[in-house]
C-alpha positions in Angstrom: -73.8 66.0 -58.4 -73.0 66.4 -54.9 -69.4 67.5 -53.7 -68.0 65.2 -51.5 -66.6 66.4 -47.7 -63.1 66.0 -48.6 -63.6 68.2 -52.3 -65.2 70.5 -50.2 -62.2 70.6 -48.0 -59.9 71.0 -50.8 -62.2 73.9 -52.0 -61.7 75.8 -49.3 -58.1 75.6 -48.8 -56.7 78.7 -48.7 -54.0 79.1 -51.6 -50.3 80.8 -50.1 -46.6 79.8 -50.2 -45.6 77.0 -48.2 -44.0 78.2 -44.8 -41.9 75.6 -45.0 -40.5 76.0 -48.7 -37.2 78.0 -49.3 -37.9 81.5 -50.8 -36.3 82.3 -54.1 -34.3 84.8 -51.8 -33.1 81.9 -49.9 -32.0 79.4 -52.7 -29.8 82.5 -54.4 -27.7 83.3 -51.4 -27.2 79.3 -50.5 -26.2 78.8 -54.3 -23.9 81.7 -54.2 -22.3 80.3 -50.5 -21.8 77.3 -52.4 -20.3 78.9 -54.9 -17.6 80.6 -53.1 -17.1 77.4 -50.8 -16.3 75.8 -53.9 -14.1 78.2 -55.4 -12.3 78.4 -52.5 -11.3 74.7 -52.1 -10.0 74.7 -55.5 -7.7 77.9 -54.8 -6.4 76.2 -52.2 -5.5 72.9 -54.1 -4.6 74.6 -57.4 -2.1 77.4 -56.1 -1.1 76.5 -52.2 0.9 79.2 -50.9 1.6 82.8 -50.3 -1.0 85.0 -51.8 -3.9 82.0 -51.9 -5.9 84.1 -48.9 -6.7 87.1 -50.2 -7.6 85.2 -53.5 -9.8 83.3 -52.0 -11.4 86.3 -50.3 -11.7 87.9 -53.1 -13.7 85.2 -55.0 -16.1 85.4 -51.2 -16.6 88.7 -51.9 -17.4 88.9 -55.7 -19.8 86.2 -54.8 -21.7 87.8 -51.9 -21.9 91.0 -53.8 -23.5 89.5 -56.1 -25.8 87.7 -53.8 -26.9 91.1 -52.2 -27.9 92.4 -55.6 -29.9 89.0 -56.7 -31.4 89.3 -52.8 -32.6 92.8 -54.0 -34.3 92.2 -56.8 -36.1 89.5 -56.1 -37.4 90.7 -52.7 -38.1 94.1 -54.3 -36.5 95.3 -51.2 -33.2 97.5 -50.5 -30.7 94.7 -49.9 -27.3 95.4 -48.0 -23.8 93.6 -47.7 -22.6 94.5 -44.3 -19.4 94.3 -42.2 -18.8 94.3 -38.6 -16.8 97.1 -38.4 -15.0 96.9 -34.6 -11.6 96.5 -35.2 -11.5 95.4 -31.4 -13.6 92.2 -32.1 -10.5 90.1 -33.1 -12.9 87.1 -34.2 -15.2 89.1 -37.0 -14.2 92.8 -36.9 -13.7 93.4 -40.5 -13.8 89.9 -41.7 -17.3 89.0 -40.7 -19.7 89.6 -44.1 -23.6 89.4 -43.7 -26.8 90.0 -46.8 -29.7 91.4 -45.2 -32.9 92.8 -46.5 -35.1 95.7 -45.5 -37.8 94.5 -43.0 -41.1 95.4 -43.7 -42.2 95.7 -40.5 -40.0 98.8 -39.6 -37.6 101.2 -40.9 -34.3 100.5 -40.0 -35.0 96.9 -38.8 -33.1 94.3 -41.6 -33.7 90.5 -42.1 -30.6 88.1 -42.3 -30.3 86.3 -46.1 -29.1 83.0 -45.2 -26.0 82.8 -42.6 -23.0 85.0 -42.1 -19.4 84.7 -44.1 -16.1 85.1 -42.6 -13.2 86.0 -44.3 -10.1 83.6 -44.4 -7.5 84.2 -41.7 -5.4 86.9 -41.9 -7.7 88.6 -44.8 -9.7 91.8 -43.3 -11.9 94.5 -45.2 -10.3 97.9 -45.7 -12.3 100.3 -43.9 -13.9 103.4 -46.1 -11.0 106.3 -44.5 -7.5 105.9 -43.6 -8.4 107.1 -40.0 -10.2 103.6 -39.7 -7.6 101.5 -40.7 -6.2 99.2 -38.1 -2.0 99.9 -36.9 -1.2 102.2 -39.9 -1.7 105.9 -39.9 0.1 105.9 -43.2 -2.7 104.2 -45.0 -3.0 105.7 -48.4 -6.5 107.5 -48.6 -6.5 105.9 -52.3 -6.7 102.1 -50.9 -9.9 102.1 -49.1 -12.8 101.1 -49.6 -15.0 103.7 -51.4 -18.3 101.3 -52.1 -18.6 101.2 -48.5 -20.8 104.2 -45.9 -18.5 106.0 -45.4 -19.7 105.7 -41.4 -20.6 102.3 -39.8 -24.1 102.2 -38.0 -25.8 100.3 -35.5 -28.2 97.5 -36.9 -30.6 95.7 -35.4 -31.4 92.4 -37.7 -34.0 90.0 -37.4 -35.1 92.3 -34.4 -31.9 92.1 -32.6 -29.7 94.6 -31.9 -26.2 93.1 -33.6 -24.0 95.7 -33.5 -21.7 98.4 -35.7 -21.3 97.7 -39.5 -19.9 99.4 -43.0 -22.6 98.7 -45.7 -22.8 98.4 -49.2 -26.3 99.3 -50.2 -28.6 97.5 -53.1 -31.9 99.4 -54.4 -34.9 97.2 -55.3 -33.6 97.4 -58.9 -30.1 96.1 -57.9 -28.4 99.4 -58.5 -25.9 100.6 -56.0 -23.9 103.9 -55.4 -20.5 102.7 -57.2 -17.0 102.3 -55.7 -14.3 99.5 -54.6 -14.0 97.2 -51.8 -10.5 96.6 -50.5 -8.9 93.3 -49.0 -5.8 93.6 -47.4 -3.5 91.4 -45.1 -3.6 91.9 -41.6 -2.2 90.5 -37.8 -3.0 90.2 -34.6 -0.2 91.9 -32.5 0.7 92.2 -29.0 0.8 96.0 -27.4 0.9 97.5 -24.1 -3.2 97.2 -24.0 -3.1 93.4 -25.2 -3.7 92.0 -28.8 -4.7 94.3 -31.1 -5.0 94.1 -35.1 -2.6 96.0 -37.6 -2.8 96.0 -41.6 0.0 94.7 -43.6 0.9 96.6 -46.5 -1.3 99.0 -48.8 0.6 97.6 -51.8 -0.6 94.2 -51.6 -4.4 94.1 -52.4 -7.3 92.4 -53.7 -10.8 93.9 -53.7 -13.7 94.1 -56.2 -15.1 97.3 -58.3 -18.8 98.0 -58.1 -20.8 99.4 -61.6 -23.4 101.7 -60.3 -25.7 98.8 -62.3 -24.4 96.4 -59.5 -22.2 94.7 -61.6 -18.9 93.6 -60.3 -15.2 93.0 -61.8 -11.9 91.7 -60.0 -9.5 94.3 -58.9 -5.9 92.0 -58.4 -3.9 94.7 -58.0 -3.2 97.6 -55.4 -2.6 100.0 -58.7 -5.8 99.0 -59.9 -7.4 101.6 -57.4 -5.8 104.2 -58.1 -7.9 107.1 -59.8 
């Protein structure tokens, strides 16, 4: 029996993901945005007030921390959680949160998971020394953020350059290095050199604790850090 044009067609169809389709990457991180989005509405109508911020923040970064490990495993890649790390960028210094993945194409080159998170207003990432923290010298050395390099580096994702960020690294198995990431309370304040942004007070904190297994539990208090 002869095959006819159009089996023949079908035959040689060459058999690949759909360019298209969503990768399995890209459904985890938009589930986990959703996620947080969620959560975050319902903190907002369930417990209005003082405080309702850096819970809300707290639930975004849980959630993208988890996110970065999924993104990990599943690509088989090392996955990061990054930070813009300027201080002087008074729209995303500190606040702005991004998963990328190694790109195969070069070392040091990362791919974007899905789009970038910003923390709520007035809720900032601590940095991973005292020297870094933004308008208080005093910072206790205790209440930063140890999961994060301990130095931020220039990126260049999705083959831009994009700037200076603290990390939290992913392997391919989801493991990470251990540690704490800090949320604290911060302003925008008005000096001699114009606006500039100060932290609140190191005894009012949120964060999360990293497993070296990637895992993550809630930190809801400052005293929860220390060693």
């Amino acid at each position: 029996m002869k095959r006819s044009p159009g089996n023949q067609t079908a035959a040689r169809r060459p058999v690949g993901p759909d360019p298209a389709a969503f990768t399995l990457v890209e459904v985890l991180v938009v589930v986990g945005l959703i996620m947080v989005s969620a959560g975050t509405l319902g903190l907002v109508l369930q417990r209005p007030g003082e405080g309702v911020a850096l819970q809300a923040g707290q639930a975004t970064l849980a959630t993208l921390c988890t996110a970065a490990r999924g993104c990990a495993a599943v690509a088989g890649a090392e996955a990061r959680l990054v930070v813009a790390a300027d201080p002087a960028d008074l729209a995303g210094g500190l606040r702005y949160l991004q998963i990328v993945r190694a790109d195969p194409a070069g070392a040091d080159r990362w791919l974007a998971e899905g789009s970038g998170f910003v923390l709520p207003p007035g809720v900032y990432v601590v940095p991973p020394n005292a020297a870094a923290v933004p308008g208080d010298p005093g910072w206790p050395e205790s209440r930063c953020s140890t999961a994060l390099s301990p130095t931020a580096d220039a990126l260049t994702i999705n083959g831009v350059a994009a700037g200076s960020f603290y990390s939290v690294s992913f392997t391919s198995r989801g493991t990470t290095r251990g540690g704490s990431l800090v949320l604290a309370s911060g302003r925008v304040t008005e000096g001699a050199g114009g606006p500039r942004l100060a932290f609140s007070n190191p005894d009012r904190l949120r964060g999360v604790r990293l497993r070296t297994s990637g895992t993550v539990t809630l930190l809801d208090e400052a005293g929860a850090l220390e060693p």
